[in-house]
N, C-alpha and C positions, 0 to 999 in steps of 0.2 A: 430496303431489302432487295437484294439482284435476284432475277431469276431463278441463277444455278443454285441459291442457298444451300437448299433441301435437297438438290438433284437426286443424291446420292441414295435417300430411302423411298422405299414405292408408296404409290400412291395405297392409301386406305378408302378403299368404298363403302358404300350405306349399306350392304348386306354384312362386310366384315364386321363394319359396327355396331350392327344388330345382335349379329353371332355373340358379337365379347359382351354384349348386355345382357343378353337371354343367359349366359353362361353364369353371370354373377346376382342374376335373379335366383339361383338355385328354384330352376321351374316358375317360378313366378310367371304371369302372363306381360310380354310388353306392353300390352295396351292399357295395362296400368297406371305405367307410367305417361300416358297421353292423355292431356288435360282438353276441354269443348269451350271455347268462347262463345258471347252471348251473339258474336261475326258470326256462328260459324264457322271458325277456322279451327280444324284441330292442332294443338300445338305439339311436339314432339319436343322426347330428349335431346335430343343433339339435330343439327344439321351441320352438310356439308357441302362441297363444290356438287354432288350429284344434285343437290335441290334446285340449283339455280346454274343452268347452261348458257341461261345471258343476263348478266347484271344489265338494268336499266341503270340508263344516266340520269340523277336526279338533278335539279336546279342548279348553278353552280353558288348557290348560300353562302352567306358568309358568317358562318358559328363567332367569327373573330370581333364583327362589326355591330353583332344585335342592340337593343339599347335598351337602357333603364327607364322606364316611364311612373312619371307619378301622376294619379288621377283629381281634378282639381273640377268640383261640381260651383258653378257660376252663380251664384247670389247678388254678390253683390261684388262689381267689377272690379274695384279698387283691394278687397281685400282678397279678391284672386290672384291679383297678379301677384299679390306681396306673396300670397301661400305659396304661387307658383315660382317666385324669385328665390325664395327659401328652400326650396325641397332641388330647384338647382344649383343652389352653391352645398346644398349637402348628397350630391349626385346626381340627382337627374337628370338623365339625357333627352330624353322627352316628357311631354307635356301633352293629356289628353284632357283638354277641357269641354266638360259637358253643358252646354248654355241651353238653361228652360225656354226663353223667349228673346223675341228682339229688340229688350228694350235694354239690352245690356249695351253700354260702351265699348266701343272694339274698342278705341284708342287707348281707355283706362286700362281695358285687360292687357294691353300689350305693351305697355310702357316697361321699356328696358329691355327686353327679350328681345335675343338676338337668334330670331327664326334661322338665322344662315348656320347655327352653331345646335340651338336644338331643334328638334322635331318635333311641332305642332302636329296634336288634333283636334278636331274640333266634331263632338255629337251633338248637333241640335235636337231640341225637343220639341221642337216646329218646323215647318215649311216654310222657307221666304225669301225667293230666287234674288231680290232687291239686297237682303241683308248678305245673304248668301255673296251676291259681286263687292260689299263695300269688304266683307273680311276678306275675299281672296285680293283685293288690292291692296289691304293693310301687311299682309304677310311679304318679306321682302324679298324671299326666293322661289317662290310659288310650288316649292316640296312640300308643303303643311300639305294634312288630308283634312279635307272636309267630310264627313259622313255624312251620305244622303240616304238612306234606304227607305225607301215608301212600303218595299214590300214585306219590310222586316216590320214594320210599325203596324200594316196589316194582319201580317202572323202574328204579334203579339198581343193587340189590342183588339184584333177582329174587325175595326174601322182604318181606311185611309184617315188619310191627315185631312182633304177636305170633303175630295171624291176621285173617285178613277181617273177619272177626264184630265182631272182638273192637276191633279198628282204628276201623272205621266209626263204632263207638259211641262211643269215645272222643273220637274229629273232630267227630261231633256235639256232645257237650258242649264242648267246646271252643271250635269254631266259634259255637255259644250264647254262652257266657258272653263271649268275647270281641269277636263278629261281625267276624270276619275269618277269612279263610284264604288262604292261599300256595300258588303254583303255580312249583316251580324247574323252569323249562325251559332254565337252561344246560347240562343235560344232552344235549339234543338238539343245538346249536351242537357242545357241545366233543366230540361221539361223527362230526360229521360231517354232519348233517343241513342239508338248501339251507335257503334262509329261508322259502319257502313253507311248506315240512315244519313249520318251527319253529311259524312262528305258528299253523297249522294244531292241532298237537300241542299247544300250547299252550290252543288254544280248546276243543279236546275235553275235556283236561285239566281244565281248570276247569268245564267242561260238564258232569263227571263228581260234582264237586262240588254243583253247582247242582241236581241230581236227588238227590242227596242230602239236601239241605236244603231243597226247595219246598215238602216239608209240613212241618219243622219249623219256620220262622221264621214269625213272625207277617206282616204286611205294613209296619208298623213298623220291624220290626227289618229286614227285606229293605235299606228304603230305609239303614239306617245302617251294613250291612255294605259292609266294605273287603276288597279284593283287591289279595293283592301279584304280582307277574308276577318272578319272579327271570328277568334276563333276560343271557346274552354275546354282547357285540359283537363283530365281527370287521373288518376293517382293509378292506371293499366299504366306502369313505366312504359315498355316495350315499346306496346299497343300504341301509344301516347305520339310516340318518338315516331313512328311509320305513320300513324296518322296524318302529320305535316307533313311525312315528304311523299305520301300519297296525293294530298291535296296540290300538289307543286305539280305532280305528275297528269292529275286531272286538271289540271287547269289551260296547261299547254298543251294539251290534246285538244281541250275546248277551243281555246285561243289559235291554235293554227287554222282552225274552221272557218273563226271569222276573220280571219289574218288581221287579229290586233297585238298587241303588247304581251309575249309569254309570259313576261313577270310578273308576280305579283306582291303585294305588302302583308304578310302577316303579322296581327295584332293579337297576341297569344295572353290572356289571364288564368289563372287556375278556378279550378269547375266550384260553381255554387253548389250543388247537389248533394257532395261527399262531406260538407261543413257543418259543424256541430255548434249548440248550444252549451252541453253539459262539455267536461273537461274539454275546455276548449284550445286551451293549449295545444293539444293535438295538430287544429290546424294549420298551426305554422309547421309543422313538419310534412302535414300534408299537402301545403301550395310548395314547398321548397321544393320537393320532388318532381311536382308539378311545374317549377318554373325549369327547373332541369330538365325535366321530357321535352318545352318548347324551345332552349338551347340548342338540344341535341339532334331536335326535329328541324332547326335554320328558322325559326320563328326571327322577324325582323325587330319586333319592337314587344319586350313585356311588361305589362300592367300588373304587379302583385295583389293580390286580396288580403288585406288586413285580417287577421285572425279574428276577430270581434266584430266585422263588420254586418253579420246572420244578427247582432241586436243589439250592438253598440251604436253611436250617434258616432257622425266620424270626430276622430281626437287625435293630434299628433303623436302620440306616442305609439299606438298601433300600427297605424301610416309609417313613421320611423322606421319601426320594426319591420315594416312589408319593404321600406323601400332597402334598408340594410341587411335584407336574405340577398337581391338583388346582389347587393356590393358586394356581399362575402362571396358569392356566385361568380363574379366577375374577376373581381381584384385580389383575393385570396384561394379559389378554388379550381383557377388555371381554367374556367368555365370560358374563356374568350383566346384561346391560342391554337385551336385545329379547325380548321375549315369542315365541315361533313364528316364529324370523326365516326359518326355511323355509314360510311360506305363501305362498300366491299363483304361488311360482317354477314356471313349465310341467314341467318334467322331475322336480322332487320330487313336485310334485301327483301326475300322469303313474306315478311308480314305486308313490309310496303307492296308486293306487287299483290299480294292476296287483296286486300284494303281497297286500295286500287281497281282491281277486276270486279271484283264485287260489288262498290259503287258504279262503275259505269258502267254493268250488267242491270243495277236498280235507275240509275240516271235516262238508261235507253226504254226501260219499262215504264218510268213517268212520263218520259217526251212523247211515248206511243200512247196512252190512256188523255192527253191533249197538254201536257204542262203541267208545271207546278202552280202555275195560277191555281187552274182550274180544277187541280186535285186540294189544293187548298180551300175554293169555295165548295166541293163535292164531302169534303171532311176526312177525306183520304189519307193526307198527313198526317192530321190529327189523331186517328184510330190509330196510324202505326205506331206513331212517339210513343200513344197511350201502353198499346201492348207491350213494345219494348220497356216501357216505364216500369208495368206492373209484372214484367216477367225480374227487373234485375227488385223491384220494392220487396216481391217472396224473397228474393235470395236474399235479402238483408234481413228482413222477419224472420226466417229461420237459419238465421246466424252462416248461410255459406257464403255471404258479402258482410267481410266484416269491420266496421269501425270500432274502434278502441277508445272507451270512454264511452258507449254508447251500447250497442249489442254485442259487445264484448270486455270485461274488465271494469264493469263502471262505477262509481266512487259512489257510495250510497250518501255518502255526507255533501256530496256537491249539491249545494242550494244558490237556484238561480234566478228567484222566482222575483225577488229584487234590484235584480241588474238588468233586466229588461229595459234598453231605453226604446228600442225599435219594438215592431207588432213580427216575430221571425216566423210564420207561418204566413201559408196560402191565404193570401184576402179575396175575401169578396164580394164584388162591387154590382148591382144588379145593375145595367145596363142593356141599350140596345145595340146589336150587333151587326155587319153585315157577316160576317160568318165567327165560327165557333173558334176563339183565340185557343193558343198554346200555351200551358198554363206553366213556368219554371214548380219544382216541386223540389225540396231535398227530402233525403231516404229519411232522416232519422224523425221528421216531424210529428208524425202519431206517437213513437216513443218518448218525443221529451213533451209534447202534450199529457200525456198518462204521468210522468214524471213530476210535472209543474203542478198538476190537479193536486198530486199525494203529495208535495210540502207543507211539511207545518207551519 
């Protein structure tokens, strides 16, 4: 589009546009039409050039290059790598494998995989700097991510992996040897937390990281360290979409601070939270959306959620289905041919820079009360997610957050009470803690509880 295109007619301002609305409200009040997010951000009908007098430049993303990933939990080594061989010759571009312990075979899991072609991850479910160097020597281009997060293992479980000390040291070497570390914040999404929270949490999180290693890494290595952002969408398209390039925008603000690597890896799934038991169908329309909001937001790498996975055992045919939303995504929905197709647009600009201000208006309010450590062991975090959790759990209970099949529309004949292969509700495990974990919750749990009791 040239410049001159439009020359020719004048510009229209946000009072003109007010005027023609208020006129075709026949009296009605605007602010009617002005909706409140659970951010705080009030959203309008329209926006235009007057909202936004400087477009930030967001990441330079590449919408074209993101990749399909299938998720592949480690049992037993050898019938990983074949699940993992199979889910890539039927598309998948990455490969996020989750290994419980270290007694699994790298070599067996990796037999054939050509790391130069797809992108490995790997989430441990242990600590083990030893096993930690024999995988990153197995991998042949050393792009694989390794996850290490101590502090997300803390926030979710309430215990380090052995102890503090003992932890730190080991992330240190770690983080050395391989210059990267991981920050999973779909903990905070799937426990309930708004999106300011998230990103917010998110920033400290890695903040937390970043003081940990400013005197270990050399200035070198600073600039070659990679950060991954484990991050869950949820079904605010918009919101969703500005989220990511919020988080792209906080990050590089961080990162210019400790002059390490602006870039970072996002690892995008759709949110547990919004997932249903009863017509569960639903939720493949619900991640689809969701794998599109982390698309349009320059997510690097997506992980689908199998629609069944809230209390099916995994089974290839759901995985299939999760991993061919992806392909239809990609290779039929023209989902990989614009680079940042959300720039420029007033109301994404608009939400990313609100998103944005607002985290690192809450991010400079943690660092001043002493960190996210130490608001974590104070319980500080924790109460907030809580509140947030039970301000949007009312709006589902009284139907103004609505899922379909659930607190709205729902099939009185859907009996589910025999297809339970998993426990899909909050467990609880008595245990001792050093602080009070963050508990994942989804909305609809109390109602398909009442639902499952009343089956015949």
């Amino acid at each position: 589009m040239t410049k001159g295109l439009f020359s020719e007619f004048d510009d229209v301002s946000t009072k003109q546009w007010k005027q023609k609305i208020q006129f075709e409200l026949n009296g009605a009040d605007y602010q009617t039409l002005v909706w409140h997010s659970n951010e705080d951000i009030s959203v309008k009908p329209f926006y235009n050039a007057d909202d936004l007098k400087d477009i930030s430049q967001t990441s330079n993303t590449q919408a074209t290059a993101w990749r399909i990933c299938d998720t592949v939990f480690v049992y037993d080594a050898e019938k990983a790598n074949k699940k993992a061989l199979k889910s890539i010759h039927q598309g998948a571009e990455s490969i996020k494998f989750i290994i419980p312990n270290h007694d699994i075979s790298i070599d067996a899991l990796l037999t054939d995989i050509d790391s130069e072609k797809v992108l490995l991850h790997f989430e441990l479910h242990f600590f083990n700097s030893n096993f930690v160097k024999q995988l990153f020597n197995a991998v042949s281009d050393k792009k694989s991510f390794i996850h290490t997060d101590i502090i997300g293992k803390l926030a979710k479980t309430g215990n380090w992996f052995n102890n503090m000390n003992s932890d730190i040291d080991q992330f240190k070497s770690i983080a050395k040897q391989t210059n990267s570390f991981s920050i999973n914040a779909t903990l905070y999404q799937n426990a309930g937390a708004n999106m300011v929270q998230q990103l917010a949490y998110a920033l400290a999180h890695a903040n937390e990281y970043l003081n940990i290693l400013d005197e270990e890494l050399t200035s070198e290595s600073k600039q070659q360290t990679k950060v991954i952002f484990n991050i869950a969408v949820g079904s605010n398209y918009f919101f969703e979409i500005a989220k990511l390039r919020a988080l792209r925008l906080l990050w590089e603000t961080l990162a210019s601070e400790y002059q390490v690597n602006s870039e970072c890896h996002i690892l995008a799934t759709p949110s547990k939270r919004n997932k249903t038991v009863y017509d569960y169908n639903t939720n493949i329309i619900r991640s689809t959306t969701e794998c599109m909001s982390s698309i349009l937001g320059g997510a690097n790498t997506i992980c689908n959620l199998p629609y069944d996975s809230v209390f099916h055992k995994s089974n290839s045919f759901s995985e299939r289905i999760a991993r061919n939303q992806l392909l239809i995504l990609k290779h039929e929905s023209y989902f990989d041919k614009v680079n940042n197709p959300a720039d420029g647009a007033y109301y994404m600009e608009s939400l990313t820079n609100q998103l944005a201000e607002k985290a690192l208006a809450l991010f400079k309010d943690i660092e001043v009360n002493g960190g996210f450590l130490k608001q974590l062991k104070v319980g500080t975090i924790q109460r907030k997610i809580k509140e947030s959790a039970q301000k949007e759990q009312e709006q589902f209970d009284n139907n103004k957050d609505i899922l379909v099949g659930s607190n709205k529309y729902p099939n009185p004949e859907d009996k589910m009470k025999k297809e339970l292969e998993l426990y899909p509700f909050v467990k609880t495990h008595y245990r001792k803690t050093l602080i009070e974990p963050i508990i994942e919750k989804r909305l609809a749990e109390s109602l398909e509880q009442k639902r499952l009791n009343n089956e015949n």
